[in-house]
N, C-alpha and C positions, 0 to 999 in steps of 0.2 A: 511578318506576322507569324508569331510559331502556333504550335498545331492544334493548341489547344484554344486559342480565338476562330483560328478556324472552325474548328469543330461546334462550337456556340454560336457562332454566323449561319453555319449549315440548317443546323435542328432551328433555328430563328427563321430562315428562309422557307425551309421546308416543316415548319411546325404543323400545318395541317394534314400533309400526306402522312408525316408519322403515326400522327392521330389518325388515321383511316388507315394503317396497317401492324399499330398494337396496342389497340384500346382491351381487345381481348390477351386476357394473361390467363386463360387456361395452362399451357403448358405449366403452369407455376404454383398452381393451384395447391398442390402438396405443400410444397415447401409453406407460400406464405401460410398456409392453414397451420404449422406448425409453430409458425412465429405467431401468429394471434392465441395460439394457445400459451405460449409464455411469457404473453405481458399481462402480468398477472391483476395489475389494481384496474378499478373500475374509472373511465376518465381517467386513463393512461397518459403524459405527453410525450408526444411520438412527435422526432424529428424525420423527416425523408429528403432525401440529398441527390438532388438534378428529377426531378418528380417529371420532369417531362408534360406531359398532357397531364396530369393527373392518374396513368391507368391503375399504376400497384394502388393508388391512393382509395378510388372509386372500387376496388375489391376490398381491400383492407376497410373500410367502413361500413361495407355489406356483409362482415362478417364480422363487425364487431364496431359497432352503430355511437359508441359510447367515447371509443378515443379522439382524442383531442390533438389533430395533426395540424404541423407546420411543414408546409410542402419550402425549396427550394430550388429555385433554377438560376444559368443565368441567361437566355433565351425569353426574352421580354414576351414573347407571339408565345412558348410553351406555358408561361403563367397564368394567361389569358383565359387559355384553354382548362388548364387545371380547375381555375378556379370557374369555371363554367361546368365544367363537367362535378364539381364537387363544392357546392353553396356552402357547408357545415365547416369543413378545412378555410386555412388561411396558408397564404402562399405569399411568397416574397422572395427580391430579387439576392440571391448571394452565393459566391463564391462556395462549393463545396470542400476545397482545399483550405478554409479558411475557417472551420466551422467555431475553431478553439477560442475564438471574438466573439462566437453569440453567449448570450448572458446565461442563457439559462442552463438546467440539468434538466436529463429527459430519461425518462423509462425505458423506450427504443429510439434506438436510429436506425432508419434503414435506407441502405444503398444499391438501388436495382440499376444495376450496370451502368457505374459513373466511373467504374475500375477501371474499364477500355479507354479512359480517355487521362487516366494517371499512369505516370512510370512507375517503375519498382519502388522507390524511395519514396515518392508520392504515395503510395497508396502504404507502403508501412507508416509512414507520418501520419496520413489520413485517421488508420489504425489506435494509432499512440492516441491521437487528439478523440477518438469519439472513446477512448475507452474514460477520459478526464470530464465529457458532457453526459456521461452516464450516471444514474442513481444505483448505490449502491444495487445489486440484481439485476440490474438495465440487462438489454438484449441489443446485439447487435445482430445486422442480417445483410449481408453481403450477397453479390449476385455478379459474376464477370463472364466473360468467355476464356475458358481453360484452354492452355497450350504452354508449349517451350516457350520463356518469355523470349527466348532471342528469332523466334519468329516474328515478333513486333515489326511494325513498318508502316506505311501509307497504301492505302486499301481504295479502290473506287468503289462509288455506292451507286446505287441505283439510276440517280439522277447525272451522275457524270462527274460529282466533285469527287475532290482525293481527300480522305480523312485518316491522322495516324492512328493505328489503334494498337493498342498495347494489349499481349495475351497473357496473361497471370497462369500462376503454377500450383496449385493446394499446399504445396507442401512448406512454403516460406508464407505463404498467407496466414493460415492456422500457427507456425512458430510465431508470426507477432503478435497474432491474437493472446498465445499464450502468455508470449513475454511481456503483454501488456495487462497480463493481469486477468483474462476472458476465460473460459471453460466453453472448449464447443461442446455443443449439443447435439446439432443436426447438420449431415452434411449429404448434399444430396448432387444428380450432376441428370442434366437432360442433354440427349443426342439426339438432334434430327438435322437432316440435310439441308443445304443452303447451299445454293448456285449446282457448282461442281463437286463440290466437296461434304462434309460432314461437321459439321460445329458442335463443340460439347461446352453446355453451360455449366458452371459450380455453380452451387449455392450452401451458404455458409452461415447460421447461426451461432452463436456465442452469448454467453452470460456473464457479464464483470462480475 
C-alpha cells in the first residue's frame, strides 16, 4: 500500500477526532481573510481540495455567505462530516491529484494542507493543473508545513499510525506558481509549537 492510501485510510478512521481537534482554524484567520477578499465576483465557484470535515470550508462561508463551494476529499467518513457541518456546500468524493478531469473552471481553488501528503513533482503538477481550472483572475491559496524537503519521511501521529508527510520549501513552490503563469499576492507563515519541536506553516496566495 503506498503512503498516500494510507494516509486516506488514517483521516477515514480517524475522521471524527480530526474533527474535534481542527474545526477551529483561528490560527488561519489572516490569511483566509485575505483570500476572501480576492475572490472578487459575487457567487464566486470555489473549488477546495481534501476539505477534510469541512473546517476552512464552514469559515470561508462565514465570511463570505454568497460563494458557491465544491468541497473534495477522498475519506468517505471526512465528507460526511463536511457536508454536515456545511448544508449550503456540496462535497464529493475525488482524487486531489486529479483535479485536471473535473469539468469545470473556478474562480478559487483552495488547498489547506493536502501538500503534506504530495511529493515535490506532485505538488508542482498539482500546481500546473489548478492554474488550467482557474478563470482567468482565479486565486489560488495553498497552505503546507514548511521545511527542507529532504526532511520528508514517515511521521507517527497521535494515535500510533505512521503517516508519510512531505515538507515543502517557499521557494520552488512560488517558482511554479510563477512558471505557471500565477502572481503571488500574499505570503504568510504561522510558527507555533507541536510535540518537541516548532512547526512553521506557509501560506500562499496567487492570481492566474
Amino acid at each position: 500500500m503506498n503512503g498516500n492510501q494510507i494516509a486516506v485510510d488514517i483521516f477515514d478512521k480517524y475522521a471524527s477526532d480530526y474533527q474535534a481537534k481542527f474545526m477551529d482554524v483561528a490560527l488561519y484567520h489572516g490569511s483566509l481573510d485575505v483570500l476572501c477578499a480576492h475572490i472578487a465576483p459575487r457567487n464566486a465557484q470555489v473549488l477546495e481540495i481534501a476539505c477534510g470535515p469541512g473546517n476552512v470550508t464552514r469559515y470561508l462561508l462565514y465570511k463570505r455567505p454568497d460563494l458557491q463551494i465544491l468541497g473534495t476529499d477522498l475519506a468517505p467518513n471526512m465528507l460526511t462530516l463536511a457536508q454536515a457541518n456545511n448544508p449550503t456546500a456540496r462535497f464529493e468524493l475525488h482524487d486531489g491529484r486529479a483535479i485536471a478531469q473535473l469539468p469545470a473552471q473556478y474562480d478559487a481553488i483552495v488547498c489547506g494542507f493536502f501538500l503534506p501528503y504530495l511529493s515535490r513533482e506532485e505538488a508542482m503538477q498539482f500546481i500546473t493543473d489548478a492554474a488550467s481550472k482557474l478563470h482567468p483572475g482565479g486565486v489560488l491559496y495553498l497552505s503546507t508545513m514548511e521545511d527542507d524537503y529532504s526532511t520528508s519521511g514517515w511521521r507517527k501521529g497521535s494515535q500510533g499510525d505512521e503517516i508519510y508527510m512531505y515538507y515543502h520549501e517557499a521557494r520552488y513552490l512560488t517558482a511554479a506558481m510563477e512558471a505557471s503563469g500565477f502572481v503571488v499576492l500574499d505570503l504568510q507563515r504561522v510558527v507555533y509549537s507541536a510535540g518537541e519541536g516548532v512547526t512553521t506553516d506557509l501560506l500562499i496566495l496567487a492570481r492566474r
